[in-house]
HTML snippet that shows the backbone in 3Dmol.js (N, CA, C, O; Angstrom):
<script src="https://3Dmol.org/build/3Dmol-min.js"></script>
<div id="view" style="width:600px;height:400px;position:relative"></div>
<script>
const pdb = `
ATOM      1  N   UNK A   1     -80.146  25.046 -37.939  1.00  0.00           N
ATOM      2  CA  UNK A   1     -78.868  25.363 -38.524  1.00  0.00           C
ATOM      3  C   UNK A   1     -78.249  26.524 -37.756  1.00  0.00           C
ATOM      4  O   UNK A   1     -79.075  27.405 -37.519  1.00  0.00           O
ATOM      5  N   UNK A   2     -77.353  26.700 -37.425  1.00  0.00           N
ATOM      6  CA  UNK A   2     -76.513  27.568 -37.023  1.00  0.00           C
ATOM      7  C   UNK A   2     -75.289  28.174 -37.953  1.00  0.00           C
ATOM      8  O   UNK A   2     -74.893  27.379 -38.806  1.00  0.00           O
ATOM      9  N   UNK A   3     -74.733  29.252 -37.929  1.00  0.00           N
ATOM     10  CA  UNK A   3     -74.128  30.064 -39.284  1.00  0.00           C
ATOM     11  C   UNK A   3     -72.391  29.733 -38.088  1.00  0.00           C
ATOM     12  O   UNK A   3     -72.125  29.389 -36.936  1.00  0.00           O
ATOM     13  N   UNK A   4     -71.867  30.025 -39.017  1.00  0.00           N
ATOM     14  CA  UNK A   4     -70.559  29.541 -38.328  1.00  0.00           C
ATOM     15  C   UNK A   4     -69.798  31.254 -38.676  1.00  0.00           C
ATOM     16  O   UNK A   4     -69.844  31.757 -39.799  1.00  0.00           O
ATOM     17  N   UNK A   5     -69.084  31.992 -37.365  1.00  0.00           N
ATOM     18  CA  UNK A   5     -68.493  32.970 -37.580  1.00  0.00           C
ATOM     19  C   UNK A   5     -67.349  33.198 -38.327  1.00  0.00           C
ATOM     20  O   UNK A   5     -66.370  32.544 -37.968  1.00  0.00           O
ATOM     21  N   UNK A   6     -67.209  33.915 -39.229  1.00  0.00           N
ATOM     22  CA  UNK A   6     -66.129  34.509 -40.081  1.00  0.00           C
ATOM     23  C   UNK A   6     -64.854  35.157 -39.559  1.00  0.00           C
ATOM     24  O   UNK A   6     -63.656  34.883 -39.496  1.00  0.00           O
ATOM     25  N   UNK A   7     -65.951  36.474 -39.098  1.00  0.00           N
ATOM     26  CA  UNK A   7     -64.907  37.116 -38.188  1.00  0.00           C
ATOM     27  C   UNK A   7     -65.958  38.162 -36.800  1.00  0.00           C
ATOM     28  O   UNK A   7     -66.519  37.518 -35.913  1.00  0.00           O
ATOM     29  N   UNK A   8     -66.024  39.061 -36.815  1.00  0.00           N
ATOM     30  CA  UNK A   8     -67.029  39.867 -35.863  1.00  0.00           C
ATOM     31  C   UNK A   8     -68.064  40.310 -36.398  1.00  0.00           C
ATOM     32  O   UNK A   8     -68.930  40.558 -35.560  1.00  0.00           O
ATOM     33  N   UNK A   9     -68.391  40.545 -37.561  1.00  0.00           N
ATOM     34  CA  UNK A   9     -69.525  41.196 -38.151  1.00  0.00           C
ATOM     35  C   UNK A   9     -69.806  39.798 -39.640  1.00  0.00           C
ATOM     36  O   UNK A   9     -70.912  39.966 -40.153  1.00  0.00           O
ATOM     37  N   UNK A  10     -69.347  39.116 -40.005  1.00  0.00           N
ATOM     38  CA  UNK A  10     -69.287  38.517 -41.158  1.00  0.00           C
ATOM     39  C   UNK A  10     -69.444  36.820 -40.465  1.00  0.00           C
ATOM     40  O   UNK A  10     -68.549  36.517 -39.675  1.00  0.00           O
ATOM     41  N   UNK A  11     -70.386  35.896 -40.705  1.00  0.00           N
ATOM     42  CA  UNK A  11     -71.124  34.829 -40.547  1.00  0.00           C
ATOM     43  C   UNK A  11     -71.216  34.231 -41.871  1.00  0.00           C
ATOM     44  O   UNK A  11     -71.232  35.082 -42.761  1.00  0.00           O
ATOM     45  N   UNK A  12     -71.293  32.798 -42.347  1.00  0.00           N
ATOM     46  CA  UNK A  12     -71.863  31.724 -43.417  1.00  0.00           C
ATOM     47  C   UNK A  12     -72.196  30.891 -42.297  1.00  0.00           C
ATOM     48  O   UNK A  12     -72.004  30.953 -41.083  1.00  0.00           O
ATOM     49  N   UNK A  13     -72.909  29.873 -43.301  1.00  0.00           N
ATOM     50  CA  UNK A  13     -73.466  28.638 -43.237  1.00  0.00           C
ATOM     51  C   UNK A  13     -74.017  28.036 -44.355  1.00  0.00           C
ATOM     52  O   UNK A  13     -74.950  28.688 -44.822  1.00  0.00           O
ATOM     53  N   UNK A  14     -73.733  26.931 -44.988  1.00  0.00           N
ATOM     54  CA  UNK A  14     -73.727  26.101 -45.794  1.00  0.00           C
ATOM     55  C   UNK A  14     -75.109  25.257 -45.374  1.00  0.00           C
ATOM     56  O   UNK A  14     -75.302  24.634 -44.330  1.00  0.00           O
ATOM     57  N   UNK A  15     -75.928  25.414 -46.408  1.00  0.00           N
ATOM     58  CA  UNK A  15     -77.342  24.540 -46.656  1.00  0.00           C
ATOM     59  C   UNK A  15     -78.151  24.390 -47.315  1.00  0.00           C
ATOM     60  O   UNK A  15     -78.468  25.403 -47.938  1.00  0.00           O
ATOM     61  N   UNK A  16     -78.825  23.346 -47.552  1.00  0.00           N
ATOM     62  CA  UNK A  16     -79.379  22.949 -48.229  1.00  0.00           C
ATOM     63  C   UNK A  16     -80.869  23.803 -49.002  1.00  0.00           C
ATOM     64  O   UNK A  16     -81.749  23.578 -48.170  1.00  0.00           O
ATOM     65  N   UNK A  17     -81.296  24.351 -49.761  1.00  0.00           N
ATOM     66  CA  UNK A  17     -82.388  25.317 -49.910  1.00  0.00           C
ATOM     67  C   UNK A  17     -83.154  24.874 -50.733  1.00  0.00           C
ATOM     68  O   UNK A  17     -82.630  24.430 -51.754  1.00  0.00           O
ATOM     69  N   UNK A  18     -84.887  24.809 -50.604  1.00  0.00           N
ATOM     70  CA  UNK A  18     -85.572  24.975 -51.576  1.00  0.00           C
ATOM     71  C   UNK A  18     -85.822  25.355 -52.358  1.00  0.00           C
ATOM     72  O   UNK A  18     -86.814  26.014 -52.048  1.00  0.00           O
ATOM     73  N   UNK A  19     -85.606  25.511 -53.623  1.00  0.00           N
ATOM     74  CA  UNK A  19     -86.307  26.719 -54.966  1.00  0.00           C
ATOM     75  C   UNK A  19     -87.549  26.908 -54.548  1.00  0.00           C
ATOM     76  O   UNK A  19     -88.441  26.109 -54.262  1.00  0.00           O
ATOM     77  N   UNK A  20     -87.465  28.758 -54.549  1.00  0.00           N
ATOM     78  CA  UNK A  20     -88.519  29.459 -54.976  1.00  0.00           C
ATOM     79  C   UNK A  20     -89.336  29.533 -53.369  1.00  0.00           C
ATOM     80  O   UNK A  20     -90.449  30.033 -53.211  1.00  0.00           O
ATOM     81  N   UNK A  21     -88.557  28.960 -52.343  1.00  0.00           N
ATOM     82  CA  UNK A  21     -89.223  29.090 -50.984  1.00  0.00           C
ATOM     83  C   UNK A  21     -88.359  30.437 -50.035  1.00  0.00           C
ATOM     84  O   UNK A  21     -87.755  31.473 -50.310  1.00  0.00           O
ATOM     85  N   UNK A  22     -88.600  29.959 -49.265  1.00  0.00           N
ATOM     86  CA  UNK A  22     -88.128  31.400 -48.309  1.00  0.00           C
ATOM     87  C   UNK A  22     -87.525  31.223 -47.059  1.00  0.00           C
ATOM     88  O   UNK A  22     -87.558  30.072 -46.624  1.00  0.00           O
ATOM     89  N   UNK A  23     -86.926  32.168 -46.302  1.00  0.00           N
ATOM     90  CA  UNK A  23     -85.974  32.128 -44.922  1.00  0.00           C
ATOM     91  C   UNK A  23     -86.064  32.685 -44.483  1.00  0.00           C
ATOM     92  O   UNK A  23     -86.493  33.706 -45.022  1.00  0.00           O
ATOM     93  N   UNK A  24     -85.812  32.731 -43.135  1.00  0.00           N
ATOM     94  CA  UNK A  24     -85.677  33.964 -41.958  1.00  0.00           C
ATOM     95  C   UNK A  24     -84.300  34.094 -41.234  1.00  0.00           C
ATOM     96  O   UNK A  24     -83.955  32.915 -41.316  1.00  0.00           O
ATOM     97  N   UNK A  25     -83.426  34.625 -40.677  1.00  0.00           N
ATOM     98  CA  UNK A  25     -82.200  34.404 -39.933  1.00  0.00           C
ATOM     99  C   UNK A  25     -82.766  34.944 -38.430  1.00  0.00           C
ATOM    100  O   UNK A  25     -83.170  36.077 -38.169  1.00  0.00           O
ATOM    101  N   UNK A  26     -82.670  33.808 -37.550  1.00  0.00           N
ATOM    102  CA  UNK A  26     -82.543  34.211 -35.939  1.00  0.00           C
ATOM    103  C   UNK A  26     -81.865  34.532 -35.095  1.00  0.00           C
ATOM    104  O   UNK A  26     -81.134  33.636 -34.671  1.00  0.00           O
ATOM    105  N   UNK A  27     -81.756  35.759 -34.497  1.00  0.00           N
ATOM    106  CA  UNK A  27     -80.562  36.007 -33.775  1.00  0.00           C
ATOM    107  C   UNK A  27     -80.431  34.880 -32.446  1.00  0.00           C
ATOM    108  O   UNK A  27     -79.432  34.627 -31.774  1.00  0.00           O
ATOM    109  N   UNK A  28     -81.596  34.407 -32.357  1.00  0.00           N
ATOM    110  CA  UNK A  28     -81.352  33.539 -31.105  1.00  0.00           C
ATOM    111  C   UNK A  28     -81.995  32.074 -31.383  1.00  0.00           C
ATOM    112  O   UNK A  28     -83.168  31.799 -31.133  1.00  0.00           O
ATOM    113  N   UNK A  29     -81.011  31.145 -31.960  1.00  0.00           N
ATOM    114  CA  UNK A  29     -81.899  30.020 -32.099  1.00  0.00           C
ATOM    115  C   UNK A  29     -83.113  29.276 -31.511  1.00  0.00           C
ATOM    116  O   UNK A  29     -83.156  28.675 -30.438  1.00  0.00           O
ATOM    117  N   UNK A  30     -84.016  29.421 -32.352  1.00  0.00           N
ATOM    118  CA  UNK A  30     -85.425  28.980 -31.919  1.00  0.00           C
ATOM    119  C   UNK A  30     -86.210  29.716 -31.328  1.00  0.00           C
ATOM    120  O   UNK A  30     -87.294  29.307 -30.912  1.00  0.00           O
ATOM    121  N   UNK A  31     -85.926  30.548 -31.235  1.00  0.00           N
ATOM    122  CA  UNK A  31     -86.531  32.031 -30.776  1.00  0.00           C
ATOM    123  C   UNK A  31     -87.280  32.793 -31.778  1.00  0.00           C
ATOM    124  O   UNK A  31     -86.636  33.605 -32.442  1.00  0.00           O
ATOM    125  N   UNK A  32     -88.557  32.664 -32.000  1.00  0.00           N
ATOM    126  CA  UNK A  32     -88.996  33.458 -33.212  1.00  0.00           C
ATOM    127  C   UNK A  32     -89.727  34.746 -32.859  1.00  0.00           C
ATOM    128  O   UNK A  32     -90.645  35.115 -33.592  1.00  0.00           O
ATOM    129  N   UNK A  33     -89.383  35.457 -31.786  1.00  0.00           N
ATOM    130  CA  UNK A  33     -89.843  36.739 -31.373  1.00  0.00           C
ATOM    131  C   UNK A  33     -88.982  37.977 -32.141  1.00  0.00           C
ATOM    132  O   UNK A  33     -89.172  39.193 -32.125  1.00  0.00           O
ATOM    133  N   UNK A  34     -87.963  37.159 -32.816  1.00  0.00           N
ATOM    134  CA  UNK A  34     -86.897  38.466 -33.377  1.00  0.00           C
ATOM    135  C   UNK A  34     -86.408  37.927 -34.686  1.00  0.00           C
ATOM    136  O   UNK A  34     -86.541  36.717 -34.869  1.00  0.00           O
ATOM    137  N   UNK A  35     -86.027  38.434 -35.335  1.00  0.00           N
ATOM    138  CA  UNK A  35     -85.694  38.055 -36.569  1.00  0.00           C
ATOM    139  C   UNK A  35     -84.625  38.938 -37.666  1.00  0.00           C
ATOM    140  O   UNK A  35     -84.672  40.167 -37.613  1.00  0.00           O
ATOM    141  N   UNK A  36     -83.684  38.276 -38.637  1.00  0.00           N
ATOM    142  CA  UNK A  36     -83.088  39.311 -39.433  1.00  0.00           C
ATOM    143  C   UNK A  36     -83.930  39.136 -40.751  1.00  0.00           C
ATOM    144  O   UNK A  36     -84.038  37.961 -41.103  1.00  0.00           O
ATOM    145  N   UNK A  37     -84.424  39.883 -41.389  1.00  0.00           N
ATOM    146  CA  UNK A  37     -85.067  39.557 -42.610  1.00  0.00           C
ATOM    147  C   UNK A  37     -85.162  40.827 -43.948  1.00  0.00           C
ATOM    148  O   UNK A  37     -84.383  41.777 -43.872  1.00  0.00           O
ATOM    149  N   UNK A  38     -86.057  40.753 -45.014  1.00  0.00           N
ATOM    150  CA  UNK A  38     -85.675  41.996 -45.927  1.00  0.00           C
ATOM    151  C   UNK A  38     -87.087  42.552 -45.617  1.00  0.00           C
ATOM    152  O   UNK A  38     -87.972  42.259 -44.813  1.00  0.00           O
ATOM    153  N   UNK A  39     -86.854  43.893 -47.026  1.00  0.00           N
ATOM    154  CA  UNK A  39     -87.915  44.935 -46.656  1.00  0.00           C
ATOM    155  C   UNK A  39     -89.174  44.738 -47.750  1.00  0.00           C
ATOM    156  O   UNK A  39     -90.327  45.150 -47.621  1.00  0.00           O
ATOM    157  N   UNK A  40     -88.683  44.091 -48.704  1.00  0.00           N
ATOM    158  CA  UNK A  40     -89.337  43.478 -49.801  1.00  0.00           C
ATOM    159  C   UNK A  40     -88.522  42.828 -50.513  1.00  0.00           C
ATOM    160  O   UNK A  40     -87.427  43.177 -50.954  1.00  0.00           O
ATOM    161  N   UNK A  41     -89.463  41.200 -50.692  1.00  0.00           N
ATOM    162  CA  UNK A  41     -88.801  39.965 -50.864  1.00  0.00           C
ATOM    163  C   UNK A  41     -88.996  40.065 -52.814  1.00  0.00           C
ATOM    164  O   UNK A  41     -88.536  39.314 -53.674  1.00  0.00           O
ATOM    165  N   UNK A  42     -89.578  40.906 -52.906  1.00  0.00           N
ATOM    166  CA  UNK A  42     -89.928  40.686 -54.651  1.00  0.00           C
ATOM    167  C   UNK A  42     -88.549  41.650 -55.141  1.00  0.00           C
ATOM    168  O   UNK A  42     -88.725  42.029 -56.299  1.00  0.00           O
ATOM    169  N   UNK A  43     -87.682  41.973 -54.759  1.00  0.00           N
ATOM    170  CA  UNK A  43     -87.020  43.070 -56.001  1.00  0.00           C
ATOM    171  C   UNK A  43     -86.263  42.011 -56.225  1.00  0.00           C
ATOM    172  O   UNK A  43     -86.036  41.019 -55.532  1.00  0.00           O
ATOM    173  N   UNK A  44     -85.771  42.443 -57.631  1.00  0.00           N
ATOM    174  CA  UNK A  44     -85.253  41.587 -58.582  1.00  0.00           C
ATOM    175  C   UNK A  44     -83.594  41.170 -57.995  1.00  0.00           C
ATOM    176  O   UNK A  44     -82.775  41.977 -57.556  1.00  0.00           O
ATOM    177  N   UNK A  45     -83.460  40.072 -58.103  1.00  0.00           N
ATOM    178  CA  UNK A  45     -81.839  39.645 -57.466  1.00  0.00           C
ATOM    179  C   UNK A  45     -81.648  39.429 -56.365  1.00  0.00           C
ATOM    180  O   UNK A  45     -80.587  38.950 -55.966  1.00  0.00           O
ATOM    181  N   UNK A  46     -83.078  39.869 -55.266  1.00  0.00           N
ATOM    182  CA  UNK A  46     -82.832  39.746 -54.287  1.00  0.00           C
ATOM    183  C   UNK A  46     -82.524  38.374 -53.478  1.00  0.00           C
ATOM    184  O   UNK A  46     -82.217  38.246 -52.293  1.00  0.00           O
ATOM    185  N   UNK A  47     -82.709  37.333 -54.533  1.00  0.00           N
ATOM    186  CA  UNK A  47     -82.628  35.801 -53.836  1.00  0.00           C
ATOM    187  C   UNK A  47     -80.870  35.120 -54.017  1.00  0.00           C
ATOM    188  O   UNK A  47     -80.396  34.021 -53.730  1.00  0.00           O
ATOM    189  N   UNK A  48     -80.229  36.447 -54.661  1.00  0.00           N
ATOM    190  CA  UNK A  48     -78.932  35.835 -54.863  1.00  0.00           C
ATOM    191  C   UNK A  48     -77.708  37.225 -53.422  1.00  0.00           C
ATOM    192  O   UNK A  48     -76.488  37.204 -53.255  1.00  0.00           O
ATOM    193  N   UNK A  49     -78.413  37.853 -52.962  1.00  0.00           N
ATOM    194  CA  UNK A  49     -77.936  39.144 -51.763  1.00  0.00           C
ATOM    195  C   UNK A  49     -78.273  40.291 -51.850  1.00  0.00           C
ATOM    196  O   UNK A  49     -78.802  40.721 -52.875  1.00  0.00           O
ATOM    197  N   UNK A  50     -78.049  41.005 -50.837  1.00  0.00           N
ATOM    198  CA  UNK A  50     -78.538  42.236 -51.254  1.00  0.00           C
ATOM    199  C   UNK A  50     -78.636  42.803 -49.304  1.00  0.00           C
ATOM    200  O   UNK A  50     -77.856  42.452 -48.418  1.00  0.00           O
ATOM    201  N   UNK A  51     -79.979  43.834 -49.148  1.00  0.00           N
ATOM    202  CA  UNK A  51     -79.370  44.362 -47.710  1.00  0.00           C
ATOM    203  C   UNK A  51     -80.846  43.986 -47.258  1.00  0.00           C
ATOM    204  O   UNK A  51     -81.947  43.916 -47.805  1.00  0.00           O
ATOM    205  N   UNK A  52     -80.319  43.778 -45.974  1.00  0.00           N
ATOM    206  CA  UNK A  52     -81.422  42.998 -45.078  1.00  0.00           C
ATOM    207  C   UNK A  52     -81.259  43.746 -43.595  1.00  0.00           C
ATOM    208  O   UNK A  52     -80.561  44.750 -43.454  1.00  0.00           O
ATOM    209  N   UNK A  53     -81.820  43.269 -42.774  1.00  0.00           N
ATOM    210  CA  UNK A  53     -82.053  44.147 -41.270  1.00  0.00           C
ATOM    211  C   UNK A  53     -82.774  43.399 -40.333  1.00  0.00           C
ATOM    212  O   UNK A  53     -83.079  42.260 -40.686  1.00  0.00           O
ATOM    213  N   UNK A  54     -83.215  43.883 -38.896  1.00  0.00           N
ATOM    214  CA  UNK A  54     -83.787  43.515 -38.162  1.00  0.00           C
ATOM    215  C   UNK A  54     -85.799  43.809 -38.037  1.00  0.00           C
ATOM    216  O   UNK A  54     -86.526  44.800 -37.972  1.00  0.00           O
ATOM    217  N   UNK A  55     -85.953  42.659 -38.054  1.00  0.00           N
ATOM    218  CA  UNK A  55     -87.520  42.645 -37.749  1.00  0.00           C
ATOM    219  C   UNK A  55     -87.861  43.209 -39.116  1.00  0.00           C
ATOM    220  O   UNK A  55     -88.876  43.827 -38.794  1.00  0.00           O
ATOM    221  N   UNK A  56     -87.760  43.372 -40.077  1.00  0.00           N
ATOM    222  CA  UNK A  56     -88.399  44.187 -41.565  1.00  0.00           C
ATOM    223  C   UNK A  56     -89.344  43.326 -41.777  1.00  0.00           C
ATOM    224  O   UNK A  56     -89.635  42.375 -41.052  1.00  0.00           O
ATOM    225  N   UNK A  57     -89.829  43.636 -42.752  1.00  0.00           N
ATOM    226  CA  UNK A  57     -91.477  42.816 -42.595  1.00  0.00           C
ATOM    227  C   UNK A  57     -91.619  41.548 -43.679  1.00  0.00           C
ATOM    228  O   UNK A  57     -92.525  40.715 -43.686  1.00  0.00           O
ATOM    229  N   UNK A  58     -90.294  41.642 -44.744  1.00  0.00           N
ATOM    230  CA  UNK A  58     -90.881  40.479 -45.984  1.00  0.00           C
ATOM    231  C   UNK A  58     -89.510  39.046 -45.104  1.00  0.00           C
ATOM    232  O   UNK A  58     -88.720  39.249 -44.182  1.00  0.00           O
ATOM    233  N   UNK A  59     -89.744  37.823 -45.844  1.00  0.00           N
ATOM    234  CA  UNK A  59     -88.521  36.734 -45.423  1.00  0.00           C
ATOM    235  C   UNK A  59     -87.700  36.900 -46.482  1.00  0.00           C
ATOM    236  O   UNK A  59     -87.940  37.645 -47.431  1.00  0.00           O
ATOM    237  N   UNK A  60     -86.429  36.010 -46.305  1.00  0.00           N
ATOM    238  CA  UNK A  60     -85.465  36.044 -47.356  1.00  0.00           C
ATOM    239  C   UNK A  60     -85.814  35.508 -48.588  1.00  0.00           C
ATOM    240  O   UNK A  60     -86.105  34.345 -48.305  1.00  0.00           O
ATOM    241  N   UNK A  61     -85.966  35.656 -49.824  1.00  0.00           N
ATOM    242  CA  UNK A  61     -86.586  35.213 -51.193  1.00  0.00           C
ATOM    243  C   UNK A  61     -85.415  33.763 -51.345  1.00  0.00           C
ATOM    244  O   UNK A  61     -84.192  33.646 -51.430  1.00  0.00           O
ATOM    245  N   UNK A  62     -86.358  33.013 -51.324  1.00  0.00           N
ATOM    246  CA  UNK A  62     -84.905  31.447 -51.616  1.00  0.00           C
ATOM    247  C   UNK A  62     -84.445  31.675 -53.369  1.00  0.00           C
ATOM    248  O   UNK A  62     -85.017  32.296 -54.265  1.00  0.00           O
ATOM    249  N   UNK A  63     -83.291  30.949 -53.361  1.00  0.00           N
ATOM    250  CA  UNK A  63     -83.184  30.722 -55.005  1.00  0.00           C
ATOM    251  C   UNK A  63     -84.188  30.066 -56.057  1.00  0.00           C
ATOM    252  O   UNK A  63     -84.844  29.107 -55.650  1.00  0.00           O
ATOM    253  N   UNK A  64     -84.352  30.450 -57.234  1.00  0.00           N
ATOM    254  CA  UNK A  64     -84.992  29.641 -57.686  1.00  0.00           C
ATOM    255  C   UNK A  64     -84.635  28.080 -58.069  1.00  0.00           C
ATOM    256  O   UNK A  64     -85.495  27.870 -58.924  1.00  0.00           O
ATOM    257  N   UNK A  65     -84.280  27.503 -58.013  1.00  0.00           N
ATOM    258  CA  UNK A  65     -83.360  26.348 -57.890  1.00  0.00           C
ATOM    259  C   UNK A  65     -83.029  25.578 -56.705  1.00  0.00           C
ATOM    260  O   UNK A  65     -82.106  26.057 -56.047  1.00  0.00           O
ATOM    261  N   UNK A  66     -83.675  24.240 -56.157  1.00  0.00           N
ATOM    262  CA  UNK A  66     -83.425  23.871 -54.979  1.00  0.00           C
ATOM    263  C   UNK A  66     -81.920  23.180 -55.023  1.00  0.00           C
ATOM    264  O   UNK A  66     -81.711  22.393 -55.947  1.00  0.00           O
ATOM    265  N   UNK A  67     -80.860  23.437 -54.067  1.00  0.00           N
ATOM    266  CA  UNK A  67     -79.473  23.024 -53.871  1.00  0.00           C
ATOM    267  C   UNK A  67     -78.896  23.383 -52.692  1.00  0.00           C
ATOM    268  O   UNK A  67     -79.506  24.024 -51.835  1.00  0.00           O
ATOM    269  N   UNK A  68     -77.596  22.964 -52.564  1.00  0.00           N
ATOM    270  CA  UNK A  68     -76.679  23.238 -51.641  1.00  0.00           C
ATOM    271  C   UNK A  68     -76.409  24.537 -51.654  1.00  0.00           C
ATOM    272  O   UNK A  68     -75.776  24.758 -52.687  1.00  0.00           O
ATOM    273  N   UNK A  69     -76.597  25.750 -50.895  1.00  0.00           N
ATOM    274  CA  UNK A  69     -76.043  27.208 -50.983  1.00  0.00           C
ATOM    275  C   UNK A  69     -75.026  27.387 -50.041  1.00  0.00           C
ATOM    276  O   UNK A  69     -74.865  26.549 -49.153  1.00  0.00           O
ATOM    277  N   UNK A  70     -74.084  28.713 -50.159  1.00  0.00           N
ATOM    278  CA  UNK A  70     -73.470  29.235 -48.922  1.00  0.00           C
ATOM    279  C   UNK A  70     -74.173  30.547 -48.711  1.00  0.00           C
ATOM    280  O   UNK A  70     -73.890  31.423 -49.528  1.00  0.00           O
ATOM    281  N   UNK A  71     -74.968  30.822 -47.843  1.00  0.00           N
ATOM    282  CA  UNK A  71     -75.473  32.206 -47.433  1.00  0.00           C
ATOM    283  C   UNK A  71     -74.007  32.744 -46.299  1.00  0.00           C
ATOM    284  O   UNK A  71     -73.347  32.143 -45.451  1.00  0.00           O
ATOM    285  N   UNK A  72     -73.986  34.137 -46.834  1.00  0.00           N
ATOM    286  CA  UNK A  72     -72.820  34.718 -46.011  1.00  0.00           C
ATOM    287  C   UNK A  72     -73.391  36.350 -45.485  1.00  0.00           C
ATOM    288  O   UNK A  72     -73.399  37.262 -46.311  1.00  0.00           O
ATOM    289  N   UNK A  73     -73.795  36.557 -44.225  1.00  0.00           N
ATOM    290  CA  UNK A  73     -74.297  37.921 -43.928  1.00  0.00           C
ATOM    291  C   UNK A  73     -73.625  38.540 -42.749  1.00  0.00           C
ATOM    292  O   UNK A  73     -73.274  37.977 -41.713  1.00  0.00           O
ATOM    293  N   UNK A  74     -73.465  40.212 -43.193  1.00  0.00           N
ATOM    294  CA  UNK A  74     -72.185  40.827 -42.639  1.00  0.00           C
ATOM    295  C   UNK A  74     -73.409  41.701 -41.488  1.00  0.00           C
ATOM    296  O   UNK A  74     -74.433  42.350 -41.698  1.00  0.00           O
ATOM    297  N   UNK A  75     -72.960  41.463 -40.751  1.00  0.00           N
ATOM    298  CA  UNK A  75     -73.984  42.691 -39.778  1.00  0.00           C
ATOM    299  C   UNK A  75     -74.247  43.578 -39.849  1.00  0.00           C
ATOM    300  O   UNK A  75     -75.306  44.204 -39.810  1.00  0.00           O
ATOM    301  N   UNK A  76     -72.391  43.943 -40.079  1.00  0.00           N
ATOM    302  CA  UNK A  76     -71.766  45.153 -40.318  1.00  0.00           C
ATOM    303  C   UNK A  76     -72.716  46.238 -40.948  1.00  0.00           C
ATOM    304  O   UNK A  76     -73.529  47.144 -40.764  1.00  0.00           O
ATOM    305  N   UNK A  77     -71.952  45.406 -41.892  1.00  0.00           N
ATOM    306  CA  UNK A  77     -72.974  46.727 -43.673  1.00  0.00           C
ATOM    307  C   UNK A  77     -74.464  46.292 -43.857  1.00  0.00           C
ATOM    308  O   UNK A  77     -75.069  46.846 -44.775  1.00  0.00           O
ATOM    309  N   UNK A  78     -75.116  45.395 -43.120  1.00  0.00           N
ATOM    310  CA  UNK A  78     -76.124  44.557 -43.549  1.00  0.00           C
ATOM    311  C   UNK A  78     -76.483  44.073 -45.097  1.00  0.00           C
ATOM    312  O   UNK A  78     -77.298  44.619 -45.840  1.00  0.00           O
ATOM    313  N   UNK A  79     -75.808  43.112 -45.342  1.00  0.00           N
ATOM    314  CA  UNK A  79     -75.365  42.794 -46.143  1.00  0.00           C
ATOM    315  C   UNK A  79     -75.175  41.656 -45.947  1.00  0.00           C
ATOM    316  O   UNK A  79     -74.467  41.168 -45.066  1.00  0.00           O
ATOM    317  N   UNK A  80     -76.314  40.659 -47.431  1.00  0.00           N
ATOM    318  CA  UNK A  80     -75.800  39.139 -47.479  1.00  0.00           C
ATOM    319  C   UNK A  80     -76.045  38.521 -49.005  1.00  0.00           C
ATOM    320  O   UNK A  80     -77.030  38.775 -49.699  1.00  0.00           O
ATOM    321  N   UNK A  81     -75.227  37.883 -49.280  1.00  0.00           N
ATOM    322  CA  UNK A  81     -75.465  37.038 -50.361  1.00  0.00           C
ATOM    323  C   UNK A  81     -75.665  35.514 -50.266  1.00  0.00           C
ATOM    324  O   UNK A  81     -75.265  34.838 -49.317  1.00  0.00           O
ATOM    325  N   UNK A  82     -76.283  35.066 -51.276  1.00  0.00           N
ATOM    326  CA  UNK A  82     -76.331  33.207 -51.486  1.00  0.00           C
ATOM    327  C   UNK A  82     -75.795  32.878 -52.836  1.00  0.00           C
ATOM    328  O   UNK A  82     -76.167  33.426 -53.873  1.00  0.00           O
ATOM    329  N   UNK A  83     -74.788  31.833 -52.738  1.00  0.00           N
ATOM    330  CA  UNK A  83     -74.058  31.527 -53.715  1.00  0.00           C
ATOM    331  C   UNK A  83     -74.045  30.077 -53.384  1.00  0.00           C
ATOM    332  O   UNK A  83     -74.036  29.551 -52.271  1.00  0.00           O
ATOM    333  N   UNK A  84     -74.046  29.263 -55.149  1.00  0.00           N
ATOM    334  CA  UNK A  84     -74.688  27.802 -54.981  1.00  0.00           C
ATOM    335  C   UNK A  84     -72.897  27.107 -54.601  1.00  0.00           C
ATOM    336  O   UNK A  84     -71.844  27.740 -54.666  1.00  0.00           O
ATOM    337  N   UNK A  85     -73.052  25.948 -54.298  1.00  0.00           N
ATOM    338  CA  UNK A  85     -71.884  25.288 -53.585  1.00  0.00           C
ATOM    339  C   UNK A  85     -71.766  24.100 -54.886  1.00  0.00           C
ATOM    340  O   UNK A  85     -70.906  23.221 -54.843  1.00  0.00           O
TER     341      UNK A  85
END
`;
const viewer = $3Dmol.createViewer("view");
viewer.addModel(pdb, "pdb");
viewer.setStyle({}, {cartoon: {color: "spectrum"}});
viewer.zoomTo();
viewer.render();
</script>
């Protein structure tokens, strides 16, 4: 999957997600030497956004609910949310 640009700092992409599984964002497709991810995947809410970064050590917490999402993450502020479609 590839995230489709917003504007310079702000990215979505629309997809499909497992409940209760997990994600990583790649800065370089298929490249798994680098990664955007969180710092701990357990705090509460964290599967609906919250702040994320480079190389941190937990993956993105999926929704509980498998569906269509829009994940939208800003570079900027590091900063992303998932909202169901």
């Amino acid at each position: 999957q590839q995230f489709n640009r917003i504007n310079s700092s702000v990215f979505e992409l629309t997809l499909p997600l497992v409940g209760a599984g997990e994600y990583l964002m790649l800065p370089v497709n298929g490249d798994w030497g680098n990664k955007f991810s969180v710092s701990n995947k357990s705090l509460p809410g964290l599967d609906a956004g919250g702040d994320f970064g480079y190389n941190l050590s937990d993956n993105f917490p999926g929704p509980a609910t498998s569906g269509t999402y829009k994940v939208t993450a800003n570079f900027l502020t590091q900063k992303f949310s998932v909202t169901p479609q």
